[in-house]
N, CA, C and O of each residue as an XYZ file, in Angstrom:
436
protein
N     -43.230   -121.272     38.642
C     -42.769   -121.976     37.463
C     -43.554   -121.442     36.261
O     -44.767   -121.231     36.299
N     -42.704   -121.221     35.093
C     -43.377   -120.848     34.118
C     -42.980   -121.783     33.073
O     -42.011   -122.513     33.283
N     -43.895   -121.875     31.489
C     -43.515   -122.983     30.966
C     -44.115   -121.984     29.673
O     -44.897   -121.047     29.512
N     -43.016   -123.020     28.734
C     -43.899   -122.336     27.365
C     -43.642   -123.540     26.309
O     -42.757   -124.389     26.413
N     -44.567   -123.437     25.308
C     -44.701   -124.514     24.200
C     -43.701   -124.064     22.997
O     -43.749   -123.029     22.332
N     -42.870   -125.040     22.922
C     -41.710   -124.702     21.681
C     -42.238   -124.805     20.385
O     -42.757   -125.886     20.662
N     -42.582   -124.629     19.157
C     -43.472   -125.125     18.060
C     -42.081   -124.934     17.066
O     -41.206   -124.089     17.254
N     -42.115   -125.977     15.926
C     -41.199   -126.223     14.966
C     -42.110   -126.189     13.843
O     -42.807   -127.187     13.663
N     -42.213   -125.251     13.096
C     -43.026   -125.143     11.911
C     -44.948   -125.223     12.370
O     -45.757   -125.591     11.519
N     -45.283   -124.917     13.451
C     -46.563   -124.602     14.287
C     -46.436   -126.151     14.609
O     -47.627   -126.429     14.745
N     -45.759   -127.309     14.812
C     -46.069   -128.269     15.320
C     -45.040   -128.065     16.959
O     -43.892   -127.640     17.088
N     -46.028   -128.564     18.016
C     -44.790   -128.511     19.299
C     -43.964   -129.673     19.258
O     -44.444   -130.793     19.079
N     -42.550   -129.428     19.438
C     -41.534   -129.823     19.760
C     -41.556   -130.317     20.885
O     -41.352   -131.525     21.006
N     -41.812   -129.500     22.006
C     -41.651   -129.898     23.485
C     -41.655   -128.558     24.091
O     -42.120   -127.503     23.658
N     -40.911   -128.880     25.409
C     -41.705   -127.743     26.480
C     -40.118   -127.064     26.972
O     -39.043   -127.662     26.945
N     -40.351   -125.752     27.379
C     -39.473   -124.867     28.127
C     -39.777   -124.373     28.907
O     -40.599   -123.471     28.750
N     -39.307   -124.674     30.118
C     -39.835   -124.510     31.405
C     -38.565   -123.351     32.137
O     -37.378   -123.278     31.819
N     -39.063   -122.808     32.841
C     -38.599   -121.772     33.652
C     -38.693   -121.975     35.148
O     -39.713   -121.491     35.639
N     -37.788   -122.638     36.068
C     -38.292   -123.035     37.381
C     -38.131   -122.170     38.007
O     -37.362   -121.237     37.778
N     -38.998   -122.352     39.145
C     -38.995   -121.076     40.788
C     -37.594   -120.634     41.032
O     -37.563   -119.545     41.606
N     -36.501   -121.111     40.789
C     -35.436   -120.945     41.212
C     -34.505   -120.599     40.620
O     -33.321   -120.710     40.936
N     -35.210   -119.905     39.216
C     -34.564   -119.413     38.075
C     -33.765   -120.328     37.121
O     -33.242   -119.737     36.176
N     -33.577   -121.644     37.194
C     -33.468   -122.419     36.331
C     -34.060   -123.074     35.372
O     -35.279   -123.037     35.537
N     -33.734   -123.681     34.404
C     -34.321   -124.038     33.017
C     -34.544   -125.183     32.375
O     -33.449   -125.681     32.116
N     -35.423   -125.850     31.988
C     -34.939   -126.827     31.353
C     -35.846   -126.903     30.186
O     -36.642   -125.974     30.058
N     -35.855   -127.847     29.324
C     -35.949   -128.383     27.815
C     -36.061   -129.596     27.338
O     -35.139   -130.406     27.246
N     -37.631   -129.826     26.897
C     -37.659   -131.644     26.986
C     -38.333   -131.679     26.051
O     -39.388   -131.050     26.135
N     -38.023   -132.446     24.703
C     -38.906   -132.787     23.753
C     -40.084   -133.550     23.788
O     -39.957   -134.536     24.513
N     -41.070   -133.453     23.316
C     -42.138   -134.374     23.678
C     -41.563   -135.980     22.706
O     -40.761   -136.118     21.782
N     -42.501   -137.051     23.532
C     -41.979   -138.378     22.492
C     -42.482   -138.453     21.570
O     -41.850   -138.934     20.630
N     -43.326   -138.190     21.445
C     -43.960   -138.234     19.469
C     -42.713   -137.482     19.107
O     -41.935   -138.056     18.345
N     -42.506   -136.669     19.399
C     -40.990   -135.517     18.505
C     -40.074   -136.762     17.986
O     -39.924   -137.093     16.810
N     -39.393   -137.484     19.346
C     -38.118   -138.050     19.278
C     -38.716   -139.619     18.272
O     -38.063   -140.426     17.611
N     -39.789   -139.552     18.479
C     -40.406   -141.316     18.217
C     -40.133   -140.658     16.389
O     -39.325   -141.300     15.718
N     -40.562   -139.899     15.977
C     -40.519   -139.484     14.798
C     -39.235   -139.220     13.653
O     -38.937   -138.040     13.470
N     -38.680   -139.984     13.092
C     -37.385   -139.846     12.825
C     -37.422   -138.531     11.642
O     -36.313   -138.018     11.493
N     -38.472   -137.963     10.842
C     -38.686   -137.053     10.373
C     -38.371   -136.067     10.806
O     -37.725   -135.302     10.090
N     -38.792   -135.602     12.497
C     -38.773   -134.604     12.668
C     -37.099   -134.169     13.503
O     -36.417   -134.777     14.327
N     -36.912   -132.724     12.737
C     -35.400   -132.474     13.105
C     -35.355   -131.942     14.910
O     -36.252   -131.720     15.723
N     -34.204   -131.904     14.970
C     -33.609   -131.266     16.350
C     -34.141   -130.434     16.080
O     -34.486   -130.318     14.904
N     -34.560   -129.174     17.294
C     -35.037   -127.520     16.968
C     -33.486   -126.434     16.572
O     -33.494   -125.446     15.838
N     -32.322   -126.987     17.290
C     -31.380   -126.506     17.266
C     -29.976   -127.807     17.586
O     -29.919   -128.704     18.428
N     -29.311   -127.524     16.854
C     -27.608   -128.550     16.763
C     -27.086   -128.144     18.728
O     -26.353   -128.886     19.382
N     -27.528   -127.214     19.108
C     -27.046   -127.169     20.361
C     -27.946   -128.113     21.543
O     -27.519   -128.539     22.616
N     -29.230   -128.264     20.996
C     -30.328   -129.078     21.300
C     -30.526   -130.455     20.402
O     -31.202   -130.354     19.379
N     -30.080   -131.458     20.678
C     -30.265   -132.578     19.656
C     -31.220   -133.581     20.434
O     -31.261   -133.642     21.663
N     -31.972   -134.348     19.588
C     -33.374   -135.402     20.262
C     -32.577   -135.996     21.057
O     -31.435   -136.422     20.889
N     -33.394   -135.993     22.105
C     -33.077   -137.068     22.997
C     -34.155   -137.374     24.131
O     -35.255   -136.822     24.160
N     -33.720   -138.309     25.055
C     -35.365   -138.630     25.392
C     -35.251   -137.654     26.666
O     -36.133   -136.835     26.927
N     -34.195   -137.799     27.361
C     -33.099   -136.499     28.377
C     -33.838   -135.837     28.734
O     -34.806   -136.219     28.075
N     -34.302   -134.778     29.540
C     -34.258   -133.168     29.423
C     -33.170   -132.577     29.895
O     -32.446   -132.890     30.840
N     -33.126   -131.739     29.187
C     -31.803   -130.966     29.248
C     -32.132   -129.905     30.445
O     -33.253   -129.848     30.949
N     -31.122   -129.126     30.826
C     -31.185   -128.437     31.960
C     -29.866   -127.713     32.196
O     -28.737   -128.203     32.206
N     -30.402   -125.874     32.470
C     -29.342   -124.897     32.278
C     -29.380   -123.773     33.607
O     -30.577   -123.672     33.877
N     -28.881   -123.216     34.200
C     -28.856   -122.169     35.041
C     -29.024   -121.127     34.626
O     -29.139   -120.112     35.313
N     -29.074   -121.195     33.281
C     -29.083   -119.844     32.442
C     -30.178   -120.378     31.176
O     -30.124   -121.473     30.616
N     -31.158   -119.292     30.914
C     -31.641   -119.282     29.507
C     -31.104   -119.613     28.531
O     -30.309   -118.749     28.161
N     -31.158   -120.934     27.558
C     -30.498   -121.661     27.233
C     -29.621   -120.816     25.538
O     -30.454   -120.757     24.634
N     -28.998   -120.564     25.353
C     -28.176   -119.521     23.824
C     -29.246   -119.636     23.411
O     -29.987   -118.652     23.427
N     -29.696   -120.872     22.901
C     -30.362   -120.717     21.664
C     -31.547   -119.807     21.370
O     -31.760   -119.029     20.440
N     -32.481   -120.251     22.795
C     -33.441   -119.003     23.219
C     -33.003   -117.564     23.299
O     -33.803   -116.647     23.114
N     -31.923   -117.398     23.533
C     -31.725   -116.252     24.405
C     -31.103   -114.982     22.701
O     -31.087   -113.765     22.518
N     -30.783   -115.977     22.021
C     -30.246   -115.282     20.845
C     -31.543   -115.274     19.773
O     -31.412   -115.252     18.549
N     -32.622   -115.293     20.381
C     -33.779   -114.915     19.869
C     -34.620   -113.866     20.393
O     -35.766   -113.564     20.061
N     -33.760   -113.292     21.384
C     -34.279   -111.909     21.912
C     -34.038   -110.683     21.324
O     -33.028   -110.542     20.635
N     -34.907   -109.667     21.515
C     -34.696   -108.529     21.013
C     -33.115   -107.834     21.839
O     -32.607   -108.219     22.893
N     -32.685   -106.820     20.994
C     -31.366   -106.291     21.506
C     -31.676   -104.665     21.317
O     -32.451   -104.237     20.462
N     -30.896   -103.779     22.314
C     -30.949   -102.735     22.461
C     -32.243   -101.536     21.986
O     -33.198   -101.596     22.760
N     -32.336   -100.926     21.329
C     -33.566   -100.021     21.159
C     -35.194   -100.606     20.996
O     -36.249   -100.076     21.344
N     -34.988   -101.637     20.467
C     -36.256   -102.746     20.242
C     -36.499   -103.468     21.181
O     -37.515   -104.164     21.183
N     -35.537   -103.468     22.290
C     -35.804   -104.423     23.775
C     -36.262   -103.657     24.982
O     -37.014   -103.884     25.930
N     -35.418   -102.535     24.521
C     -36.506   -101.394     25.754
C     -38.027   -100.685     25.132
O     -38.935   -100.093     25.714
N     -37.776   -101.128     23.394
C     -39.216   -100.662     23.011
C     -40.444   -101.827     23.885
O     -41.316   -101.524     24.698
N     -40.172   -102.841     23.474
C     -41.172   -103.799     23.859
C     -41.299   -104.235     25.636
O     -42.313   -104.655     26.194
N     -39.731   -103.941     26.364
C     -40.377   -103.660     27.416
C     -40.993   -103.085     28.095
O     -41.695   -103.496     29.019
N     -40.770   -101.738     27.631
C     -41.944   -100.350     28.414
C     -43.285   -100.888     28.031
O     -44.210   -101.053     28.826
N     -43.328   -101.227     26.369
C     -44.664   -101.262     25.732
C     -45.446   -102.106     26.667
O     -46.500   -101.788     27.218
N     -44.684   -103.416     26.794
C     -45.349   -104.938     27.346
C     -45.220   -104.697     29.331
O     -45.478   -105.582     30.146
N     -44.860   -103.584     29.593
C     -44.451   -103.838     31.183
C     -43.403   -104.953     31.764
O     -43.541   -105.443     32.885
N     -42.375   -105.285     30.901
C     -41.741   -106.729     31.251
C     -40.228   -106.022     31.617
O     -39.691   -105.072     31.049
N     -39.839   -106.664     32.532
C     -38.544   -106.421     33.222
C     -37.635   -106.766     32.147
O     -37.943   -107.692     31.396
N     -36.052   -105.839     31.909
C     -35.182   -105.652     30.895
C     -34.593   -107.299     31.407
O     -33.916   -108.051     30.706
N     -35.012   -107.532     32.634
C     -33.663   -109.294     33.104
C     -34.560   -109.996     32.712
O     -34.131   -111.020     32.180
N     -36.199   -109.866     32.740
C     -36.488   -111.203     32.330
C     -37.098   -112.007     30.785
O     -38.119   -112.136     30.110
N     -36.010   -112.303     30.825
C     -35.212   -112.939     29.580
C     -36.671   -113.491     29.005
O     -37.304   -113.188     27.993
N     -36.989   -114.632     30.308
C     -38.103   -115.320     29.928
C     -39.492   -114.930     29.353
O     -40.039   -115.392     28.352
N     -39.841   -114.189     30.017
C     -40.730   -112.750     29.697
C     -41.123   -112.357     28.452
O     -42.168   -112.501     27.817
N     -39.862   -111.724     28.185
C     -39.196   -111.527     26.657
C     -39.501   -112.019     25.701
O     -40.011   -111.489     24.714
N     -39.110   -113.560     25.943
C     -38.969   -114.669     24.831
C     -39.967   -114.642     24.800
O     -40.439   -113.775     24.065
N     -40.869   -115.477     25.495
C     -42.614   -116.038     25.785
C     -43.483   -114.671     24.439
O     -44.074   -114.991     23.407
N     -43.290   -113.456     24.878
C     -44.161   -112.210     24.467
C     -43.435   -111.941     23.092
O     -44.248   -111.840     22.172
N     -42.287   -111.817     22.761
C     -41.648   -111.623     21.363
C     -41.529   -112.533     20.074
O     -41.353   -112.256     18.888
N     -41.759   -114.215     21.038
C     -40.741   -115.282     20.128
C     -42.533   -115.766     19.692
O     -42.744   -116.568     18.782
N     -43.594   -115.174     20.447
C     -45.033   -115.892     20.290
C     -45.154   -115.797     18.236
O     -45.375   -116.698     17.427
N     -44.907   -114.389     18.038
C     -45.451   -113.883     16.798
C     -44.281   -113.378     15.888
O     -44.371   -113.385     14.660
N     -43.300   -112.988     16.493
C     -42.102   -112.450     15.885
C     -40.627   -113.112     15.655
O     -39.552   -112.788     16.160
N     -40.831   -113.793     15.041
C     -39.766   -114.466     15.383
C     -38.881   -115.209     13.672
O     -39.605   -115.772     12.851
N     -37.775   -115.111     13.483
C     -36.922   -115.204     12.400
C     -36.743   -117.011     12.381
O     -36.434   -117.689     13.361
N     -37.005   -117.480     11.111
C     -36.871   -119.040     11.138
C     -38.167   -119.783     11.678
O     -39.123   -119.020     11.816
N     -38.426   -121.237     12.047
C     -38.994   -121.987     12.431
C     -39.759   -122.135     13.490
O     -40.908   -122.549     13.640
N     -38.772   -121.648     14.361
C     -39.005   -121.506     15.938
C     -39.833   -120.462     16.320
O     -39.610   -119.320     15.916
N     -41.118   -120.821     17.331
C     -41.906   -120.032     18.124
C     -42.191   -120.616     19.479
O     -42.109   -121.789     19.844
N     -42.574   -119.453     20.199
C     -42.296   -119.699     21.693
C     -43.884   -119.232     22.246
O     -44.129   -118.036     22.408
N     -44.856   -120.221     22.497
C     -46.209   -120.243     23.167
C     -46.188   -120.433     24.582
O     -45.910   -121.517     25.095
N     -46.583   -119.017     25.465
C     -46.776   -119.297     26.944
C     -48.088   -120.306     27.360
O     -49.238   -120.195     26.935
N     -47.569   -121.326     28.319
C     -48.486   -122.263     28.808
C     -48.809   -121.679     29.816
O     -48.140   -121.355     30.797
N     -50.322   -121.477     29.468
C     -50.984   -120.856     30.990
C     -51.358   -121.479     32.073
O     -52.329   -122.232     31.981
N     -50.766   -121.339     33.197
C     -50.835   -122.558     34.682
C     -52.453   -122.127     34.998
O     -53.107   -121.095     34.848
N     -52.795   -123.801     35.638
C     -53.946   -123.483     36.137
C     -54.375   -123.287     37.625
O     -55.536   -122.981     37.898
């Protein structure tokens, strides 16, 4: 299982988890939802107390990946497999990333 910290303007949102079995899910923390200030991260993702849950890397993440010449740059660079998506995100979305949204790997202990 891998997990990473969602941050909305450097504050975390909640968590994205990557399970053993290649599935996904997405859970806001409750201070997030308790907070009527703070927005959804994405209209495809709206507060809720829920976690959401996908078989697939969820769009919203996934359209924050690098594409073609810049995706095999950073995978050779980083050693990370072209499928894993997750990988990807975690190492690209940490520092590089367009808009609000950043993606912090939680290191298991």
């Amino acid at each position: 299982m891998r997990k990473a910290g969602i941050l909305y303007k450097e504050e975390e949102a909640g968590i994205l988890t990557q399970h053993d079995d290649g599935t996904f899910t997405f859970r806001y923390h409750d201070n997030w939802i308790a907070d009527s200030s703070k927005p959804s991260i994405s209209l495809t993702l709206p507060k809720k107390q829920q976690e959401y849950y996908s078989k697939y890397l969820f769009p919203f993440f996934y359209n924050m990946l690098p594409e073609g010449t810049n995706k095999q740059i950073v995978c050779k660079h980083m050693r990370i497999d072209s499928d894993d998506y997750f990988g990807l995100l975690m190492t690209t979305a940490r520092t590089d990333s367009i808009g609000a949204i950043r993606v912090i790997k939680i290191e298991q202990q």
